[in-house]
N, C-alpha and C positions, 0 to 999 in steps of 0.2 A: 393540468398543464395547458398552456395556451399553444391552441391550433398553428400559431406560427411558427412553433417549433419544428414544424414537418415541413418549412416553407423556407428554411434558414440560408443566405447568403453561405456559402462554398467555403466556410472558413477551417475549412481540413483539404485544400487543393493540392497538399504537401505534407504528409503524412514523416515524412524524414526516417520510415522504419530502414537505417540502414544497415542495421546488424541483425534483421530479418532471416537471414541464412547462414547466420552464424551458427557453429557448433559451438554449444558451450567450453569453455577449455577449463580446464580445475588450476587453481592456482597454488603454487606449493607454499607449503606452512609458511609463515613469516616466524622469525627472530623472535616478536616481540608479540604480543596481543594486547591492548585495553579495550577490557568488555565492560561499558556503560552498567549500570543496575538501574538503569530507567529506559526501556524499551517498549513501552509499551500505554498507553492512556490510566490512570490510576496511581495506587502508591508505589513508589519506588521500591527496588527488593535491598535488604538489608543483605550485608556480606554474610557468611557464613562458613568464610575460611580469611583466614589471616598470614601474615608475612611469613615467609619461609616456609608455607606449607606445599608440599606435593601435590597435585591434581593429574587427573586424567582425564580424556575424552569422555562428554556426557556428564561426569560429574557432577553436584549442583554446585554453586558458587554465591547464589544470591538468592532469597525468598522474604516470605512475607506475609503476613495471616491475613491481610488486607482482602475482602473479594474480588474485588475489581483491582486486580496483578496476575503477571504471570511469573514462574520462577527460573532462571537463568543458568545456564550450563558451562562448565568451558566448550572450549571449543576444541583445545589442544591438550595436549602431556606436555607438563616442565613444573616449574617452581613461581610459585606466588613471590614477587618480588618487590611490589606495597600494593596501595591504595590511595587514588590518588584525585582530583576534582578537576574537572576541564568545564568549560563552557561548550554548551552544546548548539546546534545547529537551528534549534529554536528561541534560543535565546537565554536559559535559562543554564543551570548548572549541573554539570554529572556527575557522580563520583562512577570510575571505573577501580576494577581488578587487574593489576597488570599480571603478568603472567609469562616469563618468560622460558621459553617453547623450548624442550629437548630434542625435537625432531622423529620423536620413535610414535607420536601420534596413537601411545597404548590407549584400548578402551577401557573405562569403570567396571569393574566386575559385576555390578549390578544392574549393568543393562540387560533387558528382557524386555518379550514383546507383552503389554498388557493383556489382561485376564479385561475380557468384555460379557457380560453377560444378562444385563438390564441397562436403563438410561441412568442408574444414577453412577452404572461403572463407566460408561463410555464421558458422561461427564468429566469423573476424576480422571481418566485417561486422558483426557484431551489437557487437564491445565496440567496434569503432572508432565506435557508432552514439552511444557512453556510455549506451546504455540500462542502469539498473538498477530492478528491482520497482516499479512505480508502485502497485501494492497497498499498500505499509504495509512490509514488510520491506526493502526498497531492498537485494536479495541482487542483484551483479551480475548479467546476462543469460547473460552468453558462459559462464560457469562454469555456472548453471545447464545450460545446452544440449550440454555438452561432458562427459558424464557418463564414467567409467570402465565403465561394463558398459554401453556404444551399443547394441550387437547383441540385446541383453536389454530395451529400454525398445521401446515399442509403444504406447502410445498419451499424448495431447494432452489435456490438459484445460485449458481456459481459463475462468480465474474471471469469471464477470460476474455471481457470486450479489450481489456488494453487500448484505450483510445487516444494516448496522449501521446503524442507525437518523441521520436527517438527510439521509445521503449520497448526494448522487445523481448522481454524474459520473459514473459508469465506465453508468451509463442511459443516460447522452445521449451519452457516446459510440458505443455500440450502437445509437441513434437517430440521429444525427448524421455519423457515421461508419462504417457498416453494411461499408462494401466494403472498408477497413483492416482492420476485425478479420477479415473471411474471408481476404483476401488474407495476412496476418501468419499467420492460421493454418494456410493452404495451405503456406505456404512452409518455417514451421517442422515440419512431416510430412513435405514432402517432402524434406529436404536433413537430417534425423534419418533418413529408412528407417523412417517410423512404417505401422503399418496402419490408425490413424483418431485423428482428435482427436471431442471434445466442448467443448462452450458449455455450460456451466453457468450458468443462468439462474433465479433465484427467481419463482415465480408473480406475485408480486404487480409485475410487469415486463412483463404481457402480449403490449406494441406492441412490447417489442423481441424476445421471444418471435418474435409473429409475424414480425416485418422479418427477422431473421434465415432462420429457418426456410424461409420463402418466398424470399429471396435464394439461397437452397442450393440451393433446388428447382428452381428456375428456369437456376440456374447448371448443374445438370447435377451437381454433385459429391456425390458417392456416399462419401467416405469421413469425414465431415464432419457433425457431427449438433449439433441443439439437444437439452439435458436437461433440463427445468422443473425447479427444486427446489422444494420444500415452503418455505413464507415461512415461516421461523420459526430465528433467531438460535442456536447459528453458524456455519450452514451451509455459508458462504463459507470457514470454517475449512482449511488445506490438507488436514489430515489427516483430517477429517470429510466435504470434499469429493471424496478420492480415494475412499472406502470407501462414497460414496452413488451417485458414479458407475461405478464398478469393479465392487464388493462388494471390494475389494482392503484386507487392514488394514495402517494406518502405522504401526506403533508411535514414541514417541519416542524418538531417537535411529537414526533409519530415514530413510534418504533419500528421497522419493518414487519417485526413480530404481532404488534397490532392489527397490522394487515393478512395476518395469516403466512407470512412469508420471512424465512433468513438466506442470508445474502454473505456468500463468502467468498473471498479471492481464489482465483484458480491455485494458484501458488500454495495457497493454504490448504486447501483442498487434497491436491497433491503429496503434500507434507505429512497430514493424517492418513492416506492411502500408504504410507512407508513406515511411520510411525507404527502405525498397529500388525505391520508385520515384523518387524525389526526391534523394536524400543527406543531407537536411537532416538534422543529427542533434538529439540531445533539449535542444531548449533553453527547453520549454516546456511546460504540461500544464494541462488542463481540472480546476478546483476547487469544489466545492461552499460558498456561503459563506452560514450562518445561525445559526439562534439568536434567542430574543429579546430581545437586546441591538444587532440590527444592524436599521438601519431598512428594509433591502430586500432578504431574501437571495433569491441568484440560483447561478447555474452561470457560473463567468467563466473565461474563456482567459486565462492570468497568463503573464509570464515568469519568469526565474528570476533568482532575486536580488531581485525586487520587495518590498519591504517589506510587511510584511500590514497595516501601515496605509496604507498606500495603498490596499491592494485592499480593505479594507472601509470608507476613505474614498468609494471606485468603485461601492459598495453604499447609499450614502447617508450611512456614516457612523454611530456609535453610539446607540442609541436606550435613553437612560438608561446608567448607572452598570456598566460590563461585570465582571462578578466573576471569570470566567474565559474565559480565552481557550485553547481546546482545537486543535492541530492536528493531525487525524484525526477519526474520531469518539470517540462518548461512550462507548463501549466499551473500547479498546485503543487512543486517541489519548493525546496528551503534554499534559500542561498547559503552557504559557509564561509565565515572567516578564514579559515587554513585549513588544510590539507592534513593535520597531525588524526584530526577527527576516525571514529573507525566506525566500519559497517557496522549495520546492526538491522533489527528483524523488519523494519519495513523499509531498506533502501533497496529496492528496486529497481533502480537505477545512478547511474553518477553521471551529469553531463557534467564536458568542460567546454567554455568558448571564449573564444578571441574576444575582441574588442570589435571587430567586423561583425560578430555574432551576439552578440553582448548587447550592443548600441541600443538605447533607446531612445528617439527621437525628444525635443523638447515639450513639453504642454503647450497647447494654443486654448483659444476661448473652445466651447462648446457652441455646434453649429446646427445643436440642435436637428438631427437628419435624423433621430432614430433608430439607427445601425444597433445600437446597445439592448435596445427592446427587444430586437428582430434576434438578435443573436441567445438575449437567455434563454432557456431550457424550461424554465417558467414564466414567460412572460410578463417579467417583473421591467421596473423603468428603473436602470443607474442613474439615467441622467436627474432624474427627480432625488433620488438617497443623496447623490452625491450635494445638489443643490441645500438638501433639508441637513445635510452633516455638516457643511460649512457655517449653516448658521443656525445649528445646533437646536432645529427642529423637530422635536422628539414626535412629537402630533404628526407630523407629518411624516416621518418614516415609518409611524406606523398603518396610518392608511396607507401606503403604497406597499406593505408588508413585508420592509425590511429584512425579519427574522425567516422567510421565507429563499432568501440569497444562501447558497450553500459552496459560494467562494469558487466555482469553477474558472473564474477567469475570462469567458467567451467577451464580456462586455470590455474588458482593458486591450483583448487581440484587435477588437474589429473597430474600436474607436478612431477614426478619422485625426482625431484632435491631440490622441494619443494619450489620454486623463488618465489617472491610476485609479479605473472608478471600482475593480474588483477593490485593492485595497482599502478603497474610503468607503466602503464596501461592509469591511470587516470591521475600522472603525466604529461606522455608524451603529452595527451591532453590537459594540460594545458601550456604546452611549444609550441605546435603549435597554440594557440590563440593567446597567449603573442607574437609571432613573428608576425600573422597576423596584429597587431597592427602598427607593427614599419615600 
């Protein structure tokens, strides 16, 4: 990582946590559910129940012998009422389960807490849990935890940097939820053979700083540590977070586990601390919902499949003319077409914003200042990618090591000129696969 990273222009002056002291509030059942069977990076889960059939809480709904999947639960009790295909938030296409909800919220009879008792149960426990990345990647759990070089990996790091501005769930869960994340993190050190996890925690998160840290202390667990990080965007990065907590470097194309090290979302973390006491697998997740387009944003406990209007109906409802609707944050979240869309396991947040907040200024030339350098994480040069992807300079994006760009966005915030150099960014990465090919 390049020294200038520790030198970076102020471009977190505005952190916008404004539902920071939010209590989470639970949102009551919706009417209606469609749960996607693509949540997660890998193959999709195939149905496993059909129209007109009965379900309950927990349930499965959707699976898949694929390794790299995880498998899909209702979320509610009522009656399977089709199956149906939407366009989803990345571009590409869903088929969801709709499901419409009786209100009585009964649980499966066959929930129970899993039987753990070597790594290869704690494995099967975690994907039968369907956990996958509640951070923003949605990389199933069990593959993450079930690395090829076990005997080589040694420490834990659990993300609870939350750096991206808006977002504040994976806070209130560390507030909210103190004894899930230690407990999730106990478990996954001790059924890995680790020698110690960390909590990576940004300063500007003090109270869960301390709640944690004092929770350890108290608890007696010695192998188990709080790491403050420096508030300042993107720290949360996995690659940036290994090499702040470690000194350990990830190159791209480097598995964390290569380095000795796995890296999971507080959230997810947490998830597994509840899971292996209860059985209840994931059919549900704490969201961040604002913006100045939403008349009341808060921190809400959503199910999955809810519609995101309904949940920012559950917020008050739109406050003026919504120009975008982002799921994630303003950094590395997706923009959405409509609003019919429904939660699912890595939204972490919903912003909505005006056209005041929306604006993007027009493109001007590049004025060549360097702001873009100064601002990546790795000291990579946009302005050079961006130059060598217009004219479709493969040579040259890779001496300046394009595939090295891990899409954080810092170079599009601080640009001057206002270029969409993250996105040409992504491009450009996709023009040096495509050549690898040929």
């Amino acid at each position: 990582m390049s020294s200038n990273a520790k030198h970076l222009p102020s471009i977190n002056a505005g952190h916008y946590k404004n539902t920071a002291a939010c209590e989470t509030e639970i949102m009551p059942v919706p009417a209606v559910v469609r749960i996607p069977l693509s949540q997660h990076i890998g193959k999709p889960c195939d149905p496993v129940v059909q129209k007109g059939d009965e379900v309950k809480v927990g349930q499965l709904i959707g699976d898949t012998d694929a390794f790299v999947s995880a498998p899909i639960y209702s979320s509610v009790s009522g009656t399977v009422t089709g199956i149906d295909t939407i366009r989803s938030a990345n571009g590409g296409y869903d088929t969801r389960i709709v499901i419409e909800t009786d209100g009585k919220q009964t649980p499966w009879e066959g929930i129970k807490a899993p039987e753990i008792t070597d790594f290869q149960s704690f494995v099967k426990a975690v994907r039968d849990s369907g956990l996958a990345g509640m951070g923003g990647a949605s990389f199933p759990a069990h593959v993450k935890f079930n690395p090829k070089n076990l005997d080589e990996v040694d420490t834990l790091i659990v993300n609870g940097a939350e750096c991206e501005p808006f977002i504040t769930s994976d806070h209130r869960t560390m507030l909210e939820a103190p004894q899930d994340v230690i407990d999730g993190a106990k478990a996954i050190v001790k059924w890995m053979g680790m020698k110690e996890g960390y909590i990576g925690i940004e300063e500007n998160k003090p109270d869960a700083i301390a709640k944690l840290q004092g929770m350890i202390k108290e608890q007696g667990i010695d192998n188990l540590h709080v790491f403050p990080l420096l508030s300042r965007y993107p720290k949360g990065a996995e690659r940036v977070l290994i090499q702040e907590v470690t000194g350990r470097v990830c190159d791209a194309g480097v598995l964390p586990a290569d380095v000795g090290v796995v890296v999971s979302n507080v959230s997810s973390v947490a998830f597994l601390g509840q899971y292996f006491r209860d059985g209840m697998p994931l059919i549900q997740r704490r969201v961040t919902v604002d913006g100045n387009a939403v008349q009341n944003p808060k921190n809400v406990m959503g199910l999955f499949g809810t519609p995101v209007k309904d949940i920012i109906d559950f917020c008050g409802g739109y406050k003026g003319t919504p120009k975008k609707i982002i799921m994630g944050g303003p950094m590395m979240g997706r923009a959405t077409i409509t609003d019919e869309i429904s939660l699912v396991k890595n939204n972490n947040a919903i912003l909505v914003f005006d056209e005041s907040q929306a604006f993007i200024p027009d493109e001007t030339p590049c004025i060549n200042c360097g702001r873009c350098h100064e601002a990546c994480p790795f000291g990579l040069m946009p302005m050079k990618f961006a130059d060598a992807y217009l004219h479709k300079d493969v040579d040259v994006l890779n001496k300046y090591a394009i595939m090295q760009c891990m899409g954080c966005g810092s170079c599009s915030f601080i640009c001057p000129a206002h270029r969409p150099l993250s996105f040409m960014n992504t491009l450009a990465k996709g023009l040096v696969k495509e050549a690898s090919k040929k």
